[in-house]
N, C-alpha and C positions, 0 to 999 in steps of 0.2 A: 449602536448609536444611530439615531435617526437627523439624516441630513435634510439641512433647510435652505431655499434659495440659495444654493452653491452657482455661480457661475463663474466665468472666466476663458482665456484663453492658455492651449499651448502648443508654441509654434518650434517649427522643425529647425533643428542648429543651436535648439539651447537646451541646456542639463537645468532639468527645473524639480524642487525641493519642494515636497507638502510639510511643513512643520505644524509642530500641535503638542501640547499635553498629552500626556496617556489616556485613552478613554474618548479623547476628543472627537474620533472619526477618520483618521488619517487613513487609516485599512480598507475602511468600508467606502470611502471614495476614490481610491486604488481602484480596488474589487468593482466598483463600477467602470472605471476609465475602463478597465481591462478588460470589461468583459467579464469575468469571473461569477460577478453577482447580478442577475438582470433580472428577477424576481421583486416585485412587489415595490416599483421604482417610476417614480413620474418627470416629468422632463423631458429635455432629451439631449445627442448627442451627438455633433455633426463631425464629418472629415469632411475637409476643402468643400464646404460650404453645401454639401450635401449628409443629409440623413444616414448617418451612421447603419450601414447593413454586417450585420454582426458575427455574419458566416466568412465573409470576405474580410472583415474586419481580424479577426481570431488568424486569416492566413498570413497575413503582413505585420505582425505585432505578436510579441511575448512577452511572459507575465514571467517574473522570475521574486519567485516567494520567499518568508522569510527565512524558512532552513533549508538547508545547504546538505542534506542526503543528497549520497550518488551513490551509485551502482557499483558495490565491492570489489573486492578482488580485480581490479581490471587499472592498465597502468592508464598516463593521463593520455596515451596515443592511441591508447587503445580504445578510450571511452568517447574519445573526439569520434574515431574513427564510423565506431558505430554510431554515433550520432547525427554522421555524414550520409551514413547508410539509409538512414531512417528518414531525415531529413531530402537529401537529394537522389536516392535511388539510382539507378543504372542510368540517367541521364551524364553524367559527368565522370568521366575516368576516372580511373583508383590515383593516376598520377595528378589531376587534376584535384581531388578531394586530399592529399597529402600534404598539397602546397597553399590548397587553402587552411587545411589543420595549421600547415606552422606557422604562413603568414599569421591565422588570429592568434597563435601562443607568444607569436613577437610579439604583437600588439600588446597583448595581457601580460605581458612577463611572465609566461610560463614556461619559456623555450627549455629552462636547465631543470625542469620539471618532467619534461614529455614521457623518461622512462619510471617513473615515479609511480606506486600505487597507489591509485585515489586512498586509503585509508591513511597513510601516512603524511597528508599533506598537510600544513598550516589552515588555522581558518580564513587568512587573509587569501589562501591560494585555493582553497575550497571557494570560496564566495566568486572569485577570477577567474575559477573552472566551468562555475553554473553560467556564468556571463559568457562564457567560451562558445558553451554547448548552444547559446538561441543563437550564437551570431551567425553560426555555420552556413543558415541559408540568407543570412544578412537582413535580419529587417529592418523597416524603417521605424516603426517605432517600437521601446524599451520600456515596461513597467518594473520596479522595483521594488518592495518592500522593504524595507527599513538594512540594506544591502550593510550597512556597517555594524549593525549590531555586535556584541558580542567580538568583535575586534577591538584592539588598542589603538593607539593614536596614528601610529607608522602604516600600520593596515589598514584602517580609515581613508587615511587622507590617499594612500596609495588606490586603493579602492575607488575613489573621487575624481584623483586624476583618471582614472581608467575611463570610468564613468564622460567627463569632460571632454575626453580626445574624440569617445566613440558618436559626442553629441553634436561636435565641430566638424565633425565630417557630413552632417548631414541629417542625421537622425535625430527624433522626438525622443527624448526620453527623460522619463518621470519619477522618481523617486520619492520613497517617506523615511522621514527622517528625523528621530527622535531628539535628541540632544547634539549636533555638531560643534565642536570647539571655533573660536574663531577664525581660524585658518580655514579650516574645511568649508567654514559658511561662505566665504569669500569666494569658492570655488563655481558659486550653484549660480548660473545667469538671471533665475528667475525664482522665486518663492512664491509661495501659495500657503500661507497659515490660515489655519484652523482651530476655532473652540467649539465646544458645544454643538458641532454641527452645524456651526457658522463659517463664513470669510471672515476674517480677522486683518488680512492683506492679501495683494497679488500684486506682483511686480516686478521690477529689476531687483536684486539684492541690495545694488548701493544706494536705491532710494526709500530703504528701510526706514533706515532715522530721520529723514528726511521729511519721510509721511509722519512718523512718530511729533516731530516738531512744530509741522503743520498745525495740529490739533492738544496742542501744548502739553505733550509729553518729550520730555527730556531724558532722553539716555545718557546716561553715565559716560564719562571719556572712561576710555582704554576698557571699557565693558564690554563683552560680548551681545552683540545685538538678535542674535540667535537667542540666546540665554532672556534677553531684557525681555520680548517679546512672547518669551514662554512664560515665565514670571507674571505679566501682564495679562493674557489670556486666561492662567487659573485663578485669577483675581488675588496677589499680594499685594498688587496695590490699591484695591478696592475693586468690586463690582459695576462700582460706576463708569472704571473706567473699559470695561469687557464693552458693556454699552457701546460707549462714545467709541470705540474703535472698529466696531462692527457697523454703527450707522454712518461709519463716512469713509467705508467703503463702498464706492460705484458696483452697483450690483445688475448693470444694464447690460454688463458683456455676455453673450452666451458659452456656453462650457464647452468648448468647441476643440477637441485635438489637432491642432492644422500642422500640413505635411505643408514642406515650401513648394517640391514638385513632385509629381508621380514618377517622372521619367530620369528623378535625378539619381535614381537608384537602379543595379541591377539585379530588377527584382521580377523575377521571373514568376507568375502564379503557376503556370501551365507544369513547371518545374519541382513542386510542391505536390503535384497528384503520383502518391508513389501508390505500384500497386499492392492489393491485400497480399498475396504470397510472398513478395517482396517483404512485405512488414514482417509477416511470419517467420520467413526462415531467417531472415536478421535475427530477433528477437530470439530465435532457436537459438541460435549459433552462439551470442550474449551467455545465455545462460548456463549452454554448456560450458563454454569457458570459465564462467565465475566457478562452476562446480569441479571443473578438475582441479581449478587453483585454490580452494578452499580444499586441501588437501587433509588439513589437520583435524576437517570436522569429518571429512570420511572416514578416513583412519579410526576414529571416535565410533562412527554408529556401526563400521565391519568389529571392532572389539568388542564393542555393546550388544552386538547381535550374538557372535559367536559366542562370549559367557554369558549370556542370560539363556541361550540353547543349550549351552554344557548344563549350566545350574537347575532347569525347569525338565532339560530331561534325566538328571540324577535324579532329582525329585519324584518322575514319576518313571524309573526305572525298570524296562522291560512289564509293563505290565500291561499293553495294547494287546497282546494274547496270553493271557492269567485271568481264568476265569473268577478266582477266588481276589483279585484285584479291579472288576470291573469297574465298581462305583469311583474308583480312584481317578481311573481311566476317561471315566465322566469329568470330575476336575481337571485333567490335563486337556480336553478340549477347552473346557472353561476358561483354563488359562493360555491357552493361546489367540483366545479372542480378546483377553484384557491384556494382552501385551501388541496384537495389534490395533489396538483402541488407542495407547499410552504413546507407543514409539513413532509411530507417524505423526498421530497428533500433536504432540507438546513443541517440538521445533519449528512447527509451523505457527504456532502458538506465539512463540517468541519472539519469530524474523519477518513470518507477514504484514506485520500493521508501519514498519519502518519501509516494505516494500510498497506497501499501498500507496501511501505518500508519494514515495520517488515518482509512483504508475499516474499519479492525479497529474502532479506538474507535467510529464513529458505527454500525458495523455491531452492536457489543457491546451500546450503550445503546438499541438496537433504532429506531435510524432507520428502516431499512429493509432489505426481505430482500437477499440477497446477489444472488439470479438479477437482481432490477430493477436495483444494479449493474452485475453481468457487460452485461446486453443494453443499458444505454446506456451503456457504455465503449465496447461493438461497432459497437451504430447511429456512436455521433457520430462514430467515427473513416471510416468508410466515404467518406461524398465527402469528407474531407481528404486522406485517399491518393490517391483519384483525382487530385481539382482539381489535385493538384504532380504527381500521373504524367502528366497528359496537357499538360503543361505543360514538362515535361521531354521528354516523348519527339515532341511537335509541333514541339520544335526539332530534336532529332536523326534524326529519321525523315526528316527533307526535308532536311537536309546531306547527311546520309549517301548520298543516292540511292536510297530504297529503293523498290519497286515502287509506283505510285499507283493500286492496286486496292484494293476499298473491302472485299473478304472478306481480303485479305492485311493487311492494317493493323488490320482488325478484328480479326483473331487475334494481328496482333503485341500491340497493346495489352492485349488480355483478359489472353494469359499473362502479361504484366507487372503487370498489375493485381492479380492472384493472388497472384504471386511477392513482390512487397509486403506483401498482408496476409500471407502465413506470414513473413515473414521478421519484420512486428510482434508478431505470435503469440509469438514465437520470443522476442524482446526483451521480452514479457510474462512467458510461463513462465521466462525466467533472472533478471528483475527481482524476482519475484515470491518467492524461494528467498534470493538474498542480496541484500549491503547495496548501496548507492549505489557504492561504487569496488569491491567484487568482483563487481558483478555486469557491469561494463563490461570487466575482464580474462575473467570467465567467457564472455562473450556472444562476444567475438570469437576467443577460444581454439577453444568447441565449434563456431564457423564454417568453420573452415578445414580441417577434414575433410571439411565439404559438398561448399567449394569441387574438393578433390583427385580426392575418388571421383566428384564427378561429370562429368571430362571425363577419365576413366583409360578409355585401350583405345579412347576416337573415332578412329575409322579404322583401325581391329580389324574385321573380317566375323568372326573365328575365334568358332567358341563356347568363351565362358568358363566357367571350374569355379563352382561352388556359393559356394564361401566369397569368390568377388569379384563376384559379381552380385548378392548379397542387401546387401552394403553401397554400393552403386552405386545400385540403385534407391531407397534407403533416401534417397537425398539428392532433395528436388524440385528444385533446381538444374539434374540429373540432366535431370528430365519439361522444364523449363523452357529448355533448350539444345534438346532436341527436338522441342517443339513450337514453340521462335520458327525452328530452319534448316527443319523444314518448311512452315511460313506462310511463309517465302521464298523456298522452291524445290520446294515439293512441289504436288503441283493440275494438273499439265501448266503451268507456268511455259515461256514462250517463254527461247528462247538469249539468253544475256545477250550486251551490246555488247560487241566488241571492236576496239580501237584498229588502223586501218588499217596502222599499221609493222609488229602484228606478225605476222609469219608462220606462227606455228603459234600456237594459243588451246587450250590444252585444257579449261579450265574454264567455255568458254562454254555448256555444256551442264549444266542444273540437274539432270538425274539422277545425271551423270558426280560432281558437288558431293557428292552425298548419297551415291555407292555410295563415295567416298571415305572422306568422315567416318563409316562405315559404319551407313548408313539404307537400305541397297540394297532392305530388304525395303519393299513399300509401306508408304508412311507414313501413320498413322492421328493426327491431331491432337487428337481427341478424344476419344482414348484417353488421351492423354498430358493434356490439359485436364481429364480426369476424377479424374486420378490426382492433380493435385496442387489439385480442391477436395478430395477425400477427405483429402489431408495437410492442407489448412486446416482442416476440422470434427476430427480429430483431435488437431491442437495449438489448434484453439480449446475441444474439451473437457478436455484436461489441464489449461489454464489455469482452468479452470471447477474443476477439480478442485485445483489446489493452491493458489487463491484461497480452497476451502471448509476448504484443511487449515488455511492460515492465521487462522480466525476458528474451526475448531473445530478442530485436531488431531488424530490417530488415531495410536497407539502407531507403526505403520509409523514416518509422517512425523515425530514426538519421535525416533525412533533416526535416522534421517536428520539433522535438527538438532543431535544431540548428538556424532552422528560429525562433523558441520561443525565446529562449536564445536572439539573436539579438535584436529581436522586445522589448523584458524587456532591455534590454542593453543601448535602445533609449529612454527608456521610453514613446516607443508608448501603453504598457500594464503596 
């Protein structure tokens, strides 16, 4: 929605209401107040009577959006607490950040909540929780987006009052607000309606009807003036009258957030610079918690692991030393690359794009920098992958029969180890672009060209042209089938067993194996081990990179979204 001569005031000690139609712009002048959207926007926008600086601005002021994700498994003291952490750092004792936690859960009415896991809470006490989490370092001003949604009338208004008390103490704060009954409307000191991208009003609340009569429009008794006022703006009662109540609106105020005083708050900036490792090992600490108390989903991937290793090494049964079973032996590396392609990937597939969100908000309101993030999402996941790889492949490695060499097993696992984290990489960068169910058709779509090009032409010597070896190598799958058949046959490997019936064995000979699948030339392992960490730091910096689009955007990444958007629009996605 494109905004037109908006102006106005909004002054600190009053709870004030953007009302509008859907579509109208209500978001998109949020998103400016807050800071959120500062792209491609003329005007301007002052605090106490000074030119809004928007880095100092982002540390005294929070944006709290319109969904209400939070951080799983973690009770409501628990999530305060880290959000204490994060927010006020080693400046303020663990006793002092406790008694702030409970004071704001009085305030909020969460007190009989505190041991409570966020997942289990009401939406009126999820929305009362998000509001919790900015207050912690107390700021002075409050952005809201449409804070009632999706709530009933008891949690509305409860919500309003919340809203109201925290606005009478001193604070700015702003709200959008779709449809309020007339009770809740009654609550808002100040409204600010909007159509089309216009002022439609700005005021006290009780001199709504007031202005409305002024210009000879009559609301209805015992009518909701919220409701009258929405009705009027999408033109039920004519167009003409959208006009007349847009042109006598005073559009001479500038759009000015005013605080009543700097000093009436204790609001410390100096208090707000928490250091990077401090972010880090909070953020550690967070995650690990969520992952021991997500009990149910471990328990899941240790059973998953363990029978798909029973299943995959029945499957390929003692036959890593069976000369007369080598080519088989070729498929069970095969298949330990597309199972760790699938089992890292898919769950990240799933639970990512709901975590991104959470990361945007807490990353907006300046929890913390993005890289302390990025590097403990990296760290905490590293022995998770191992502990279930080695755990998976200590069953299939000894069914299978593979060599009990301690530099052959060393290399089988490393490659797998690898091939793991890119293949999570992977489930990051496609999580991290779309939603929760396109990102799981996307994730396994752009898989299976991996899978294709990289076993096209094994057991080809020929050289291949230009235009199929640059999409061949492109796949580490590719590095990863070469570096696990050569950690099995390559080193001078003794001749494999073969069964006394049979009379001729031609593949008991591990070079014969390798000039087959064509590795004739000597095999270098790590070359091929180099090649696919170089593919991990390169999809673990894209991810870096489109985790930063996502909390700041760059024109690029907007035309990419908007060609998305389209494409699902058409239903070609």
């Amino acid at each position: 929605m494109i905004l037109r001569g908006l102006s106005g005031q909004f002054k600190s000690g009053e709870l004030t209401a953007i009302l509008g139609p859907s579509g109208a712009g209500k978001s998109t002048l949020l998103n400016i107040l807050a800071g959120y959207r500062c792209r491609n926007i003329g005007g301007s926008i002052n605090i106490n009577g000074q030119l809004r600086d928007m880095q100092e601005f982002q540390k005294m002021s929070c944006y709290i959006m319109q969904n209400d994700l939070m951080q799983p498994n973690l009770t409501v003291f628990e999530a305060m607490s880290f959000a204490a952490d994060l927010k006020l750092g080693r400046k303020k004792s663990k006793s002092q950040k406790c008694a702030a936690i409970d004071e704001i859960l009085r305030i909020l009415r969460l007190t009989g909540t505190r041991d409570t896991l966020t997942d289990r809470l009401s939406g009126g006490e999820r929305k009362r929780l998000i509001i919790a989490f900015e207050l912690v370092n107390n700021p002075p001003v409050i952005f809201l987006d449409e804070p009632t949604t999706g709530l009933d009338e008891l949690s509305s208004s409860q919500c309003i009052d919340v809203l109201q008390s925290l606005a009478h103490f001193g604070r700015t704060v702003i709200c959008s607000v779709h449809t309020p009954s007339a009770s809740t409307f009654k609550k808002f000191d100040h409204v600010y309606v909007i159509t089309n991208g216009q002022c439609a009003y700005r005021g006290a609340t009780d001199n709504l009807v007031p202005f409305l009569q002024n210009i000879g429009i009559e609301c209805p008794k015992h009518y909701n003036p919220a409701d009258f006022i929405i009705e009027i703006s999408t033109g039920d009662y004519g167009f003409h009258l959208v006009e007349q109540i847009i042109t006598s609106v005073n559009t001479n105020l500038p759009l000015v957030p005013i605080l009543r005083s700097k000093s009436e708050f204790e609001f410390d900036k100096k208090n707000l610079k928490i250091s990077w490792i401090d972010q880090f090992s909070t953020l550690v600490k967070r995650m690990m918690m969520q992952i021991y108390r997500n009990r149910n989903y471990m328990y899941m991937k240790i059973f998953l692991h363990i029978f798909l290793g029973i299943m995959i090494g029945g499957m390929f049964f003692n036959m890593g030393n069976d000369g007369t079973k080598a080519l088989f032996n070729f498929g069970f590396c095969f298949a330990c690359l597309i199972f760790f392609l699938y089992i890292p990937m898919l769950p990240v597939l799933l639970q990512f794009p709901s975590e991104i969100r959470i990361m945007k908000r807490e990353h907006f309101n300046k929890w913390y920098d993005l890289s302390a993030y990025y590097w403990a999402l990296t760290i905490i996941n590293i022995p998770i992958q191992i502990s279930f790889a080695v755990l998976y492949l200590s069953i299939v490695y000894f069914i299978t029969g593979q060599p009990l060499e301690l530099h052959r097993s060393s290399m089988f696992f490393s490659t797998c180890f690898i091939c793991s984290f890119i293949a999570e990489s992977i489930g990051c960068n496609v999580a991290s672009v779309f939603s929760n169910v396109n990102s799981v058709f996307a994730g396994t779509a752009l898989t299976c060209p991996l899978m294709l090009v990289a076993v096209q032409d094994f057991g080809d010597s020929r050289p291949l042209p230009l235009y199929r070896t640059i999409p061949m190598y492109m796949s580490y799958i590719r590095y990863g089938m070469e570096a696990l058949t050569t950690a099995m046959y390559g080193y001078g490997r003794q001749r494999l067993h073969c069964p006394p019936e049979e009379i001729y064995c031609h593949f008991s000979s591990p070079k014969e194996i390798l000039r087959i699948i064509g590795q004739e030339t000597p095999p270098n392992f790590w070359l091929d081990l180099t090649a696919l960490f170089v593919i991990l730091f390169i999809s673990r910096g894209i991810l870096y990179y489109l985790l930063r689009q996502r909390v700041q955007p760059n024109k690029t990444f907007q035309m990419l979204q908007i060609i998305g958007k389209l494409l699902k629009s058409r239903n070609f996605i």
